[in-house]
C-alpha positions in Angstrom: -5.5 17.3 -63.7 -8.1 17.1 -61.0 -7.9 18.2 -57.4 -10.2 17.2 -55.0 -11.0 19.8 -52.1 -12.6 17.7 -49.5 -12.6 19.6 -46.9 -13.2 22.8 -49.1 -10.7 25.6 -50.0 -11.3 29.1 -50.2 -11.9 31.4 -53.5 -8.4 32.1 -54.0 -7.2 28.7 -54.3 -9.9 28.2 -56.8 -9.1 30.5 -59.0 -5.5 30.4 -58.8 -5.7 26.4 -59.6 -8.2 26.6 -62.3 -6.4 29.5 -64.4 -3.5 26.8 -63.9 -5.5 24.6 -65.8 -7.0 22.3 -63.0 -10.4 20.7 -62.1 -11.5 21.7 -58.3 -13.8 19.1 -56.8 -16.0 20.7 -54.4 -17.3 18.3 -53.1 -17.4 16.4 -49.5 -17.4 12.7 -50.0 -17.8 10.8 -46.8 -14.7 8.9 -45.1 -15.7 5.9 -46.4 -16.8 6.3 -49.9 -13.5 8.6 -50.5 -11.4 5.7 -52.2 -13.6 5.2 -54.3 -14.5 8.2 -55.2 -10.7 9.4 -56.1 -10.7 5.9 -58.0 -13.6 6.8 -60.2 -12.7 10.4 -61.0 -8.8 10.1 -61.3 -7.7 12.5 -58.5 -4.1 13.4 -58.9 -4.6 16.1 -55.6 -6.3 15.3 -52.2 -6.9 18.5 -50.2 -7.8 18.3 -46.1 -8.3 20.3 -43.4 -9.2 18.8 -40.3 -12.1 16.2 -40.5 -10.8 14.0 -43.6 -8.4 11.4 -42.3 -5.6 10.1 -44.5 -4.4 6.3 -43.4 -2.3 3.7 -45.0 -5.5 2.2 -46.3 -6.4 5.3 -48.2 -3.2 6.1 -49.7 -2.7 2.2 -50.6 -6.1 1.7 -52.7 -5.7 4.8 -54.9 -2.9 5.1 -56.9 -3.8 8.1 -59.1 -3.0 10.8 -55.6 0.3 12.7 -56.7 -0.4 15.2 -54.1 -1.9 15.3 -50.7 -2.6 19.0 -49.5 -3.5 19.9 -45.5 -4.9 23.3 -45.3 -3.4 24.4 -42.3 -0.2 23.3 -39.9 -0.7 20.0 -38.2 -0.3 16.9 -40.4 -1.6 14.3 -37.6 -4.7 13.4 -39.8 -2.4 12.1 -42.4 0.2 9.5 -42.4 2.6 11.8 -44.2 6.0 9.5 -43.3 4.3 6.7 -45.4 2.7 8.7 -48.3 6.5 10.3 -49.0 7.6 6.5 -49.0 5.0 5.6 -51.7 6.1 8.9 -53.8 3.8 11.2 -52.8 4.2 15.0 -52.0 2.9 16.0 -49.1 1.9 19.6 -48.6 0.8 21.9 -45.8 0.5 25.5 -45.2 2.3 26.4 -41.6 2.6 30.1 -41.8 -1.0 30.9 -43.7 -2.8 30.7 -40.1 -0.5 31.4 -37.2 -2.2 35.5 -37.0 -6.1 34.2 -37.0 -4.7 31.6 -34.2 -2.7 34.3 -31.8 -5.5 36.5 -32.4 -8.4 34.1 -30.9 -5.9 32.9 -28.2 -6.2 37.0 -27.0 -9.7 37.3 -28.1 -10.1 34.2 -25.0 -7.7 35.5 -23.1 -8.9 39.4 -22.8 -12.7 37.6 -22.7 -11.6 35.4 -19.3 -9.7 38.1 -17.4 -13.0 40.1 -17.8 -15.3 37.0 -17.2 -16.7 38.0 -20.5 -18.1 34.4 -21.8 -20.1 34.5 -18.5 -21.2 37.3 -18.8 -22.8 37.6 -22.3 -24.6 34.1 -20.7 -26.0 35.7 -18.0 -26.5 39.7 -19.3 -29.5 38.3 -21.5 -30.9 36.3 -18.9 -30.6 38.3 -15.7 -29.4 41.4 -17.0 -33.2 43.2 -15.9 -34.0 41.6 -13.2 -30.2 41.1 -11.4 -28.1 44.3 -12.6 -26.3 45.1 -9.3 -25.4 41.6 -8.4 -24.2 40.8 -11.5 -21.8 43.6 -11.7 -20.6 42.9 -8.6 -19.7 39.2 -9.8 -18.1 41.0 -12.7 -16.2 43.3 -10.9 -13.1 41.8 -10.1 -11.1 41.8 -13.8 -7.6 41.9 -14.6 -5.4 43.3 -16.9 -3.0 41.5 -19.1 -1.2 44.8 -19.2 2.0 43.8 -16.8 1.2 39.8 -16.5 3.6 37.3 -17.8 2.5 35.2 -21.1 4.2 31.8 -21.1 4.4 30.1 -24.8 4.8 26.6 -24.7 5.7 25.4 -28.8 7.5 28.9 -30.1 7.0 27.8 -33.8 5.1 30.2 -36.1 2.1 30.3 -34.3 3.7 30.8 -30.4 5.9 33.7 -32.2 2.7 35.6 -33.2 1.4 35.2 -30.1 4.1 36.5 -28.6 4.1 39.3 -30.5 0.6 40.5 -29.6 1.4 39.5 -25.9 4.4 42.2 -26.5 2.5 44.6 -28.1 -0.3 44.5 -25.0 2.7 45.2 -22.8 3.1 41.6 -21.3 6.4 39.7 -20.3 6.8 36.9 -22.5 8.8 33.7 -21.5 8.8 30.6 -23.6 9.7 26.9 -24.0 10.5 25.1 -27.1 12.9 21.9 -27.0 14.1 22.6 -30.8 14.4 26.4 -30.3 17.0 28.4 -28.7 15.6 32.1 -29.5 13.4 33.5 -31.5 13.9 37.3 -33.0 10.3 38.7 -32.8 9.3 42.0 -35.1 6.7 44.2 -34.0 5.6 46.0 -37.2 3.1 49.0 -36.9 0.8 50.5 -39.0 3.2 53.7 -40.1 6.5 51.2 -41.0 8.1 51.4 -37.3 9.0 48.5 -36.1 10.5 46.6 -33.1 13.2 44.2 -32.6 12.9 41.6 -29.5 14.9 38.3 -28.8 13.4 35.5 -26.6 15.4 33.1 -25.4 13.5 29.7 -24.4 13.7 28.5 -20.9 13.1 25.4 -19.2 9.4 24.4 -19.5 9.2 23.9 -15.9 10.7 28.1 -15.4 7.9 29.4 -18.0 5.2 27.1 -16.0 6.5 28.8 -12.5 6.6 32.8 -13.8 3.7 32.8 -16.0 0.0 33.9 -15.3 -0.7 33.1 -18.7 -0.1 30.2 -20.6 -1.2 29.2 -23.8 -0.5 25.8 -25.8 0.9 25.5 -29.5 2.5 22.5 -30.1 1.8 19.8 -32.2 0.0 16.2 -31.4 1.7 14.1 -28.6 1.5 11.2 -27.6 1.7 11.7 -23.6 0.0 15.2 -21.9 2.1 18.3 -22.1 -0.3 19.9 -19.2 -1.4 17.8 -16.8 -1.9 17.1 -12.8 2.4 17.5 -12.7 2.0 20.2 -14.6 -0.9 22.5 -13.2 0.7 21.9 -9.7 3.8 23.7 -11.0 2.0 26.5 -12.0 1.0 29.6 -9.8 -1.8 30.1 -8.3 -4.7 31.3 -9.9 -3.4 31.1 -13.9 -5.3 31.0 -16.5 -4.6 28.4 -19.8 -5.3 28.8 -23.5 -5.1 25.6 -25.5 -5.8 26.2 -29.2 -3.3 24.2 -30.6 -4.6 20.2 -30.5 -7.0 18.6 -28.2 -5.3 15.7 -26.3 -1.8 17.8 -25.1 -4.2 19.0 -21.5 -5.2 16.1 -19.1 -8.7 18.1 -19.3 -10.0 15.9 -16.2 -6.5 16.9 -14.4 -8.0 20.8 -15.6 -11.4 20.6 -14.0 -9.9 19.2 -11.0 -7.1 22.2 -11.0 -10.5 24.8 -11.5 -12.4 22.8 -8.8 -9.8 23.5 -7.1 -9.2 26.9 -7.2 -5.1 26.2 -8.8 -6.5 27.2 -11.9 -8.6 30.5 -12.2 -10.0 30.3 -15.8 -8.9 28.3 -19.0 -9.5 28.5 -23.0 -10.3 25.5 -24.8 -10.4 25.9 -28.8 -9.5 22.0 -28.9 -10.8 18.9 -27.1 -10.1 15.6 -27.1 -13.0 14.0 -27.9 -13.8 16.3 -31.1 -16.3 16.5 -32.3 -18.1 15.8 -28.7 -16.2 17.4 -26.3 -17.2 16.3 -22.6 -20.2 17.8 -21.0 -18.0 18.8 -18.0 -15.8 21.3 -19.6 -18.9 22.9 -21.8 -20.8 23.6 -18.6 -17.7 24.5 -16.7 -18.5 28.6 -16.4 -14.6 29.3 -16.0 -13.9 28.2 -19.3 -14.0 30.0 -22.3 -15.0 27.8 -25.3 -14.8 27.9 -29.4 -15.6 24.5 -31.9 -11.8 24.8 -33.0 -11.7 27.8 -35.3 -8.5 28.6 -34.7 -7.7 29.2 -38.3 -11.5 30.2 -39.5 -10.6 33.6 -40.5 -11.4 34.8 -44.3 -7.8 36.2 -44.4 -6.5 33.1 -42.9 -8.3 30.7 -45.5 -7.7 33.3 -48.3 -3.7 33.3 -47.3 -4.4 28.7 -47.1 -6.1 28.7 -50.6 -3.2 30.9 -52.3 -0.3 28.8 -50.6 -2.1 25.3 -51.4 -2.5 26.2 -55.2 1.1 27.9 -55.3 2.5 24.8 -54.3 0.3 22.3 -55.6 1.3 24.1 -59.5 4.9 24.2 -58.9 5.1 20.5 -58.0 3.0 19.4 -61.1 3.3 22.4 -63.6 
């Protein structure tokens, strides 16, 4: 049986499928020769990531696909409802990259309160010539130590945030509309551990008491943060969004920065990927990443192992 990686797949995955007896296509066929391509080598298994899309049209013109794989959580760039109709499995891997994700939501998050993405602009530049005046412009950081996180989504992905939020010593609120309360587990590096329940609030309650917020909910089709939204929020927050581009209204954000509502922001996702508007990438209070949320080793290792696990169960 043949499976085609399109989007790649880590080492793991490869050797785990092939000692199960598969073909791995490594290979990156473009959108629009892809039909054919799974046509002419027999495909049974289509694995994506992010930039192969999945449509109707796909799944309808080739009829060898038993299994279509998504190497990571969100399932938007497939049209999963109507590949189950037609008999196909569809697979994803939703707990493989929720640490890489929490991890660069802090890694923005401890960079903004300390202006840090500014700074390693400007250090290079100035650094020689402008030393004083740039520390002073430096000089007014914040701890998270203390500060409220807000987690809008508590799946997988907001409960490891949370945790590192807990474990940096930050109050933690939360809004999910299809969970009640989470039990979070600190583990440390000796076996200790901690036991903390979170019980969602209101959305508009974690918008009013945090100075944090960061996104992780799936695709929607209206804004989860927009003008509404921002003007609920305190003054001076800062927002992470490294979940999908399209749930921030980001014109609404640059207004809400312009404005002085918003004091800094973390974009890991845009809306217009892969050509995210010039206004937010020269905005200087906003921290930015090309959506690597997941683009750990460990992370791809732990995608690579789950794929293949399930991908030989279903067809072994």
């Amino acid at each position: 049986m043949k499976v085609l990686a399109n989007d790649g797949i880590a080492t793991s995955g490869i050797i785990a499928l092939e000692n199960a007896g598969f073909e791995v296509i490594l290979k990156t066929v473009a959108q629009e020769q892809l039909a054919d391509f799974i046509n002419d080598n027999q495909v049974d298994v289509l694995l994506v990531r992010s930039a192969t899309k999945v449509r109707e049209s796909l799944i309808d013109s080739c009829p060898s696909i038993k299994i279509i794989g998504r190497g990571g959580v969100g399932m938007d760039n497939i049209d999963v409802d109507y590949a189950r109709n037609k008999g196909i499995q569809v697979i994803n891997t939703p707990a493989a990259s929720s640490h890489s994700v929490a991890e660069l939501v802090f890694a923005h998050l401890f960079g903004m309160v300390r202006f840090l993405h500014d700074s390693n602009q400007n250090m290079p530049l100035e650094g020689d010539s402008k030393f004083k005046e740039l520390k002073k412009a430096y000089a007014k950081g914040v701890e998270l130590k203390g500060k409220t996180l807000g987690i809008l989504g508590f799946g997988r992905i907001g409960q490891a945030t949370a945790k590192i939020g807990l474990g940096v010593g930050m109050k933690v609120v939360a809004y999910d509309p299809y969970i009640d309360a989470a039990n979070i587990q600190l583990d440390f590096f000796d076996g200790q551990h901690v036991n903390f329940t979170i019980d969602t609030i209101e959305k508009e309650a974690v918008l009013e008491q945090a100075d944090f917020i960061s996104l992780h909910v799936p695709a929607q089709d209206e804004y989860v943060i927009g003008e509404k939204e921002f003007k609920i929020m305190k003054d001076g927050a800062g927002i992470v969004n490294a979940a999908r581009g399209g749930v921030i209204d980001e014109k609404a954000l640059i207004e809400a920065i312009e404005d002085g509502k918003i004091s800094n922001a973390a974009l890991d996702v845009f809306e217009n990927e892969p050509t995210p508007e010039i206004k937010l990438l020269m905005n200087r209070s906003i921290s930015l990443t090309p959506h690597i949320g997941a683009a750990t080793k460990e992370a791809q290792d732990r995608i690579g192992e789950e794929l293949a696990s399930q991908i030989i169960d279903i067809l072994k």
